[in-house]
N, C-alpha and C positions, 0 to 999 in steps of 0.2 A: 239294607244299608246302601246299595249300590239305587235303591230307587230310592231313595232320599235324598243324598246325593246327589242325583241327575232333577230332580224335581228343585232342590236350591238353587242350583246352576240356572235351571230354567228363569225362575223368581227373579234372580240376581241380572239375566241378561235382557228379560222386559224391565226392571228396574233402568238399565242404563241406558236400553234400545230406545225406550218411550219418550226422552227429551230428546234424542238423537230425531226421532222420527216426527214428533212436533216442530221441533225448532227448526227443520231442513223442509218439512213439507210443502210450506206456504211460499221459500224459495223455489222448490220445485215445480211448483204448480205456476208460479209467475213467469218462471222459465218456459213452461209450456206453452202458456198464453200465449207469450212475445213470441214464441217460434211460430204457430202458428198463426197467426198476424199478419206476418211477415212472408211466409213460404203457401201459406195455404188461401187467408183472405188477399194476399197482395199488397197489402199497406208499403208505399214508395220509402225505400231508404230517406227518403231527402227528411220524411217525419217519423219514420222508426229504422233504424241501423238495425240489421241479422246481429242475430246473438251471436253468433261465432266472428263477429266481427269484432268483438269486444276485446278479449284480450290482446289479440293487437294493438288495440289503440290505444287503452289505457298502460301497455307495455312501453306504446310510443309513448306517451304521454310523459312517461318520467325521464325514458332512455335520451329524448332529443328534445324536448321542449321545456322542459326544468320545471315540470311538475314539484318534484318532491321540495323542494323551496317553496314554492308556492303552498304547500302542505305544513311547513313545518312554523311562516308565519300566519296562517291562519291559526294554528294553534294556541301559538304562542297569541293571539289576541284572544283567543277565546280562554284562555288559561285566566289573560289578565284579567277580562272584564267578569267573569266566575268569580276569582276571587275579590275583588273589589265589591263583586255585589255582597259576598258573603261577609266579607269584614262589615262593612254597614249595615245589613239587613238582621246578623245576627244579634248584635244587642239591639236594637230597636225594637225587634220581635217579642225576644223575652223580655223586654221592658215593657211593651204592650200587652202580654201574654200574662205580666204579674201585676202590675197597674191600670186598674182601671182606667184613673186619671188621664194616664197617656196614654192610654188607648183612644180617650175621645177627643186627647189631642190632636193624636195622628191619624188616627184610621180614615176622618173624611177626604184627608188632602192625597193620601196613600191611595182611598179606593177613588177618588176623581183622575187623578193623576195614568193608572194603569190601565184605566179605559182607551188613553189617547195611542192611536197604534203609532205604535215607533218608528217608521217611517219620514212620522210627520217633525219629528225631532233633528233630522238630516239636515238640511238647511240650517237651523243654528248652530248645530255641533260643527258644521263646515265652517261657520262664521265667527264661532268661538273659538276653535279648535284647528283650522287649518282642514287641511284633507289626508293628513299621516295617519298613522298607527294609533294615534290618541284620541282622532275623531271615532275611529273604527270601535275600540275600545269602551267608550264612553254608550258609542250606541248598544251594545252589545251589554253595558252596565246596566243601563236604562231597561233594556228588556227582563234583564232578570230582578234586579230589584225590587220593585216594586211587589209582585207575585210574590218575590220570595219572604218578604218582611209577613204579609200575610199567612204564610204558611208557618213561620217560625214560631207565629205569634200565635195557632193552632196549637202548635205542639206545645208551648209554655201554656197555656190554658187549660190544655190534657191536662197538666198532673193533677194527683190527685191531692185534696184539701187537707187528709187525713196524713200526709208526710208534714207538712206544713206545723200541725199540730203537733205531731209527735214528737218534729224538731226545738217544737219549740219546750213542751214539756221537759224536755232532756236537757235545757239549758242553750242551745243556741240563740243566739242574738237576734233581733229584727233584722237588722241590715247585711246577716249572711244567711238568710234565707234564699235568695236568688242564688248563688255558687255555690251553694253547699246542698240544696236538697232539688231547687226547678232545674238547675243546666245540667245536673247528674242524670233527673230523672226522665229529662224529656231530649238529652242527647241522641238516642236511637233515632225519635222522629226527627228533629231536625238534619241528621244527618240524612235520611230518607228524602225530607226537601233539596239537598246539595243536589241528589242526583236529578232528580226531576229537574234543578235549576239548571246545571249543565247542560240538561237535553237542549233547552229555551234559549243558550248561547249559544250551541250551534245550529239552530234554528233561525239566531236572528244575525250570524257570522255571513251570510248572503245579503241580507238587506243591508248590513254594514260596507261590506264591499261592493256593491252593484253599482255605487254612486262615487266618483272620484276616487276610484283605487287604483294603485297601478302594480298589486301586487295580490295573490291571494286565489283561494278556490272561486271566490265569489267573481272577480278581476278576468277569470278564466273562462267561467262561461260567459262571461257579455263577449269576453271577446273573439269566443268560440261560437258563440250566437251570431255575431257580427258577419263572419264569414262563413257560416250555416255547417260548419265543424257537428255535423249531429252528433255523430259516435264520441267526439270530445266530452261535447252536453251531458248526456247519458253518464261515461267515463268519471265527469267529476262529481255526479250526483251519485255516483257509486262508490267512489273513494267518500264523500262526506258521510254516509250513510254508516261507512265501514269505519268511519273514524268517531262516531255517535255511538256507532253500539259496540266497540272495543272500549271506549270513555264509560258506558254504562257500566258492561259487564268488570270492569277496575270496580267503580261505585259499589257495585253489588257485592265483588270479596271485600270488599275494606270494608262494608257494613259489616260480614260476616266473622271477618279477626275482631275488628272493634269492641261489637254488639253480640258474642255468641251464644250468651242467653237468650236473646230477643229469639233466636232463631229456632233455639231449642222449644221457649213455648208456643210458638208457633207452629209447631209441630201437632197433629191430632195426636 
């Protein structure tokens, strides 16, 4: 009894060790790198700051230079242009995803339009938009949108033809096919796209900011670049990093309350 027991135990602690040990290794290992880099090859602070220089400065960074404001509107843009992308991308998708029609509507102006990198949109969002929180916003929209209507439209395509049918045998209407059998059945994947979409707002929350901000992560390192603030540099690409993959891992439970079937067959 007493070795079965001890053998559970075991099971149960590589069960919890093994993500423990994955998810921190590759930190660990990048840590390694930079130290020796740094202490062993000699790379000049002025192009890699000591890692133990780190907490320091991103200590400082909040305590005397108003980081966390800085932090809390970059959010707050990427919050808005997420959802904005998602209010428009999601019915478009699943009206591409069930209409043919509109799929050959939109798909060529949708897949022309995504090619062009977002960058090159700065200029008239500046011109249209000013240089506040709206321009930022809008760029940030631009990024995710287009991708995301794509993906949505994946997942409305998923389902299968055989609900379709079966709703209809049972008596459902034409015109409540799409809310009643495609957005139930292909909600998991779309929601799978949310997350992926938000990855691509804070990916595109720097090139929003880099250009006429006077406020923001993005704001921080030009002007931390500016005055070659390395450890700053570093500092803010580690608070954004850590603010991408706390945003993800939120994504990832509210898949799993949402969705906790998905998860179960997914299971071997």
């Amino acid at each position: 009894m007493k070795g079965r027991l001890a053998g559970l135990a075991r099971r149960n602690l590589r069960g919890w060790a093994a993500p423990v040990v994955y998810g921190f290794g590759p930190f660990v290992g990048t840590a390694a790198v930079w130290f020796a880099l740094v202490h062993i090859v000699g790379v000049r602070p002025v192009f890699l700051p000591p890692l133990e220089d780190m907490p320091s400065a991103i200590w400082s960074m909040f305590a005397t230079e108003g980081m966390g404001k800085d932090v809390l509107i970059s959010s707050g843009r990427v919050v808005a242009g997420f959802l904005a992308a998602a209010l428009f991308a999601t019915p478009l998708g699943v009206l591409m995803g069930y209409s043919g029609r509109a799929q050959r509507v939109f798909e060529p102006i949708i897949g022309f339009v995504r090619y062009m990198p977002v960058p090159v949109f700065i200029p008239l969002c500046i011109l249209w938009f000013g240089s506040g929180d709206l321009e930022k916003v809008v760029i940030i929209f631009l990024g995710a949108f287009f991708q995301l209507v794509l993906m949505v439209q994946d997942a409305a395509r998923a389902v299968r033809k055989d609900y379709y049918e079966a709703a209809t045998m049972l008596g459902a209407p034409h015109r409540a096919l799409i809310l009643r059998v495609l957005v139930p059945a292909a909600l998991p994947q779309i929601f799978d796209s949310y997350r992926v979409c938000i990855g691509w707002a804070w990916t595109y929350l720097v090139v929003a900011e880099i250009v006429g901000a006077r406020t923001g992560i993005g704001f921080y390192i030009v002007k931390a670049q500016r005055y070659l603030m390395v450890p700053q540099i570093f500092g803010a690409m580690i608070i954004i990093g850590i603010l991408g993959m706390t945003t993800d891992l939120l994504m990832g439970a509210g898949h799993r309350w949402l969705f906790p079937w998905v998860e179960r067959d997914a299971q071997p």
